[in-house]
C-alpha positions, 0 to 999 in steps of 0.5 A: 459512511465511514466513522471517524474513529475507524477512518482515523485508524485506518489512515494512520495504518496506511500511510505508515504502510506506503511510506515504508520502503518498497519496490513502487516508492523506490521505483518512484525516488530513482525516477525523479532523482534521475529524470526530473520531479514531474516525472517522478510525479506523473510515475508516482501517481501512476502507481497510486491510482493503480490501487483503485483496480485492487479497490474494485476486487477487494470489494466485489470479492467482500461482497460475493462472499458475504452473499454467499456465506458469512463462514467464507468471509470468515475464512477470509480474513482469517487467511488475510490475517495469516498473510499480514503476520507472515508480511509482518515477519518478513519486514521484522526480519529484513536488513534494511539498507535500502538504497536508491539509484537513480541511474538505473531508473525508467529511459527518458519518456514522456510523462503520461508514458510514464504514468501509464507505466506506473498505473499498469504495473500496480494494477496487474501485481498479484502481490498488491490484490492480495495484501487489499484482500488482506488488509482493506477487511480489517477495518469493515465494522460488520455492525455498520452494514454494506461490508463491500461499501466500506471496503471501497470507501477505504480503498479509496482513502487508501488510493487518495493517500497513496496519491498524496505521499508518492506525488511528494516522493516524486516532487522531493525525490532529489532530497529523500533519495539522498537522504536514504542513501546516506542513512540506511538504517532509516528503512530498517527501522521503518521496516520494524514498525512497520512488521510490527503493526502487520502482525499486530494486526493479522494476530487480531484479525485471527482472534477476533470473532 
């Protein structure tokens, strides 16, 4: 099981991730604001349990390479930090300004269409297996063993909080659309600790033994 340190740590980590401005709660505040909250909600949590696909690759992937050479999974999150502090930059460097239209959002459909669109459009992005690939790692203490169990128990905790703070987007997307509307610069700075936290962790992961 996960100790609670590296729980917390974690947990910490991911939510400031999912909260910061991206295409998914974007996509998730220009649903709600333009068709209603439940079906923010249903796009939301959609989106979310798309995460659970990742999950199960991260971690038959950690485990596929611990049983084939514990120097694979080294290179792996030696890549996977590369690919953070490249993230990180990335978000470091943005303008911010990010902006919610609700009039371009999904055509009125009914709600489990809209789930099912969320779920499949998190599950088949490229963009999203690597960063779980990337990120997930991270936080596997190699001391507590069943590296591809922990890593699954994270993507889990990850999935499940992922469900929490989008189905809130979805429920408050009139609001916080607004909201983000009027100051722009607020992604820019979320985007900034965000960046900051990337690389951070992708310089550790790099260094650390």
């Amino acid at each position: 099981m996960l100790s609670p340190e590296q729980l917390m740590a974690f947990l910490a980590t991911a939510m400031l991730v999912t909260a910061s401005p991206g295409p998914d709660n974007l996509m998730v505040l220009g649903v709600g604001m333009s068709r209603g909250r439940r079906q923010g909600m249903a796009f939301g949590l959609g989106c979310a349990l798309g995460c659970l696909t990742h999950t199960v690759l991260a971690s038959l992937g950690v485990s596929a390479l611990l049983a084939a050479s514990p120097t694979a999974f080294t290179v792996l999150k030696v890549a996977g930090g590369l690919y953070l502090v490249w993230l990180g930059i990335g978000a470091m460097r943005s303008r911010g300004g990010a902006s919610v239209d609700g009039a371009t959002a999904l055509p009125d459909v009914s709600l489990g269409c809209l789930f099912a669109r969320g779920l499949f459009a998190n599950s088949i992005n490229p963009k999203v297996v690597l960063f779980f690939l990337s990120f997930l790692p991270q936080f596997v203490v190699a001391s507590q063993g069943h590296a591809s169990w922990q890593t699954f128990q994270l993507g889990l905790v990850f999935t499940a909080q992922a469900c929490l703070l989008f189905g809130l987007l979805g429920y408050f997307s009139g609001a916080v659309g607004k909201w983000l509307n009027r100051r722009p610069r607020a992604g820019l700075w979320l985007d900034r600790v965000a960046g900051t936290i990337f690389i951070a962790l992708g310089l550790r992961l790099i260094l650390a033994r």
